[in-house]
Structure formats: C-alpha cells, structure tokens
C-alpha positions, 0 to 999 in steps of 0.5 A, spaced: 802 025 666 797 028 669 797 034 665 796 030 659 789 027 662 787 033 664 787 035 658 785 029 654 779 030 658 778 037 657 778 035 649 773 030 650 768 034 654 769 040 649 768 036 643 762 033 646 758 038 649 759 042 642 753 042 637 753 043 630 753 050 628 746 053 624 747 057 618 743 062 616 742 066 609 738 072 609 738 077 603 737 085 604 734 089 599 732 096 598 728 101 593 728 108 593 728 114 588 735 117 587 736 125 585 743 128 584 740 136 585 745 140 582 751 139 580 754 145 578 762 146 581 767 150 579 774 150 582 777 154 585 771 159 586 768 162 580 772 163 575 775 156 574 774 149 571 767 148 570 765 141 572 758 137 571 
C-alpha cells in the first residue's frame, strides 16, 4: 500500500510541475551558385566508355 502512494504522489508532483512544451518552426534557406567543371570520364582509364 505504500509503494502504491508513493507512486501516486510522485505522479501528481510530475504532472504538476511539468509546463506546456514551446513549439518553434524555423525555415533554412540557402542560394549560391552551382558549377559542375568537367565531367569527362571514362572507364577503365583511356580507352573505355566515354561518359558525360
């Protein structure tokens, strides 16, 4: 029986002092300039598929 108060107390204390959560929304925008250089591959080595 006590175990059962002890815990019934510890739930009043924790819903109690608990507080009402915050939400936040936040948007992340970036801008730059995008260069993809040369894309000249071939495989295997020089004498392969050519691809762009």
């Amino acid at each position: 029986m006590k175990i059962k108060i002890c815990a019934l107390f510890f739930l009043i204390l924790t819903f109690s002092l608990a507080r009402p959560a915050k939400a936040q929304f936040l948007i992340d925008v970036e801008s730059g300039s995008v260069f993809t250089g040369y894309n000249d591959v071939r495989i295997p080595g020089d004498e392969g598929t050519f691809f762009l």
